[in-house]
C-alpha positions in Angstrom: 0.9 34.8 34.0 0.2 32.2 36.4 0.7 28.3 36.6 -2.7 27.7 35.5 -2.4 29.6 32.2 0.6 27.3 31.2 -1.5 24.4 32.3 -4.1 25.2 29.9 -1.8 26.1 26.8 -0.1 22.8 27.4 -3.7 20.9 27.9 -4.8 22.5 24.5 -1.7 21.9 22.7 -2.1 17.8 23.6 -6.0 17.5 22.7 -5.2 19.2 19.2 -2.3 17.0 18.9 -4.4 14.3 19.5 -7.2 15.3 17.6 -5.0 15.7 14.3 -3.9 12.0 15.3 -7.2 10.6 15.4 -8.1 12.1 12.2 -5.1 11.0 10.6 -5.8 7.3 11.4 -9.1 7.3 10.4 -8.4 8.6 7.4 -5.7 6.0 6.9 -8.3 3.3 8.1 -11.0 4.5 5.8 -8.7 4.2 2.7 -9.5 7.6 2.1 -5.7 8.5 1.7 -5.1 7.7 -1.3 -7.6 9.4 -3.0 -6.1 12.4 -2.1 -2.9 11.3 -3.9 -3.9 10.8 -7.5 -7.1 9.3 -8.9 -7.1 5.7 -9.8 -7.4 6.0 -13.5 -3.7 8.1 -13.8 -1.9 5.8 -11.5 0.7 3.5 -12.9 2.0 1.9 -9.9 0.5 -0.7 -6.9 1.2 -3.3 -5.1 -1.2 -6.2 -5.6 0.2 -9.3 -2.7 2.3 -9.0 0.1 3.8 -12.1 2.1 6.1 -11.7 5.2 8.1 -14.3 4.9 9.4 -14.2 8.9 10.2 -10.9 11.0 12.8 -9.4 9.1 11.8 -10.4 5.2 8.6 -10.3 2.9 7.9 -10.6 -0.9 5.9 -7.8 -2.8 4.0 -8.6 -6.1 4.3 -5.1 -7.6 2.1 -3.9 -10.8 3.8 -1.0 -13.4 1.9 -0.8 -15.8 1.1 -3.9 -17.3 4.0 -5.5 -16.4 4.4 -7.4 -13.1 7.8 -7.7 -10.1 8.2 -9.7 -7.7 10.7 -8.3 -5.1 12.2 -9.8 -1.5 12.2 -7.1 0.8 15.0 -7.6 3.6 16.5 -6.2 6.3 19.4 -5.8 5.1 18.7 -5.7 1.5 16.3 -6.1 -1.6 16.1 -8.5 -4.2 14.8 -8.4 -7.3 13.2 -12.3 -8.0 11.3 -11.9 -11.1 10.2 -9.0 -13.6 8.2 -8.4 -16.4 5.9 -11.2 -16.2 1.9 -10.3 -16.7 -0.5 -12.5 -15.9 -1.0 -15.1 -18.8 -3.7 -13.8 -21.1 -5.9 -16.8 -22.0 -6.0 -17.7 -25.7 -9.2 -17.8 -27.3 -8.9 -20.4 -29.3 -7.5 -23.1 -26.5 -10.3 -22.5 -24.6 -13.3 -23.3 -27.2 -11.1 -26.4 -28.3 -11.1 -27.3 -24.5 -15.0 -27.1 -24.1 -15.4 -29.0 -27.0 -13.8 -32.0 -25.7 
């Protein structure tokens, strides 16, 4: 087998390689990746805000369930800031008193 056969293998190894990349991406891209991973009515878990704070720390408003975390992401390490909070569900009765006045 010559040089040129080589050449060719290697050449088709890289455009497949790349090919495979591109795809990935645009899947990525698209947002089409996580439908692959579990449909949106069985998943418990997402992040709803992220804030980088500088280059080496950011805070992540994570949803479980109903129940909300806020968490400090570092470098070194992670920090738990606040859990269990939900958002506050308006009550009913405030609010008609309110338009009232």
């Amino acid at each position: 087998m010559g040089l040129d056969v080589y050449l060719r293998f290697a050449l088709a190894l890289v455009l497949v390689i790349a090919l495979i990349g591109a795809l990935a991406w645009i899947v990525r891209r698209m947002g089409w990746g996580s439908r692959f991973v579990a449909p949106a009515a069985k998943r418990r878990l997402g992040i709803l805000e992220v804030l980088p704070l500088d280059g080496k720390r950011r805070l992540v408003l994570l949803r479980r369930d109903e129940a909300e975390h806020l968490i400090l992401l570092g470098a070194d390490r992670d920090l738990l800031i606040e859990s269990g909070s939900g958002r506050p569900k308006p009550d009913f009765a405030s609010l008609v008193e309110q338009s009232r006045t």
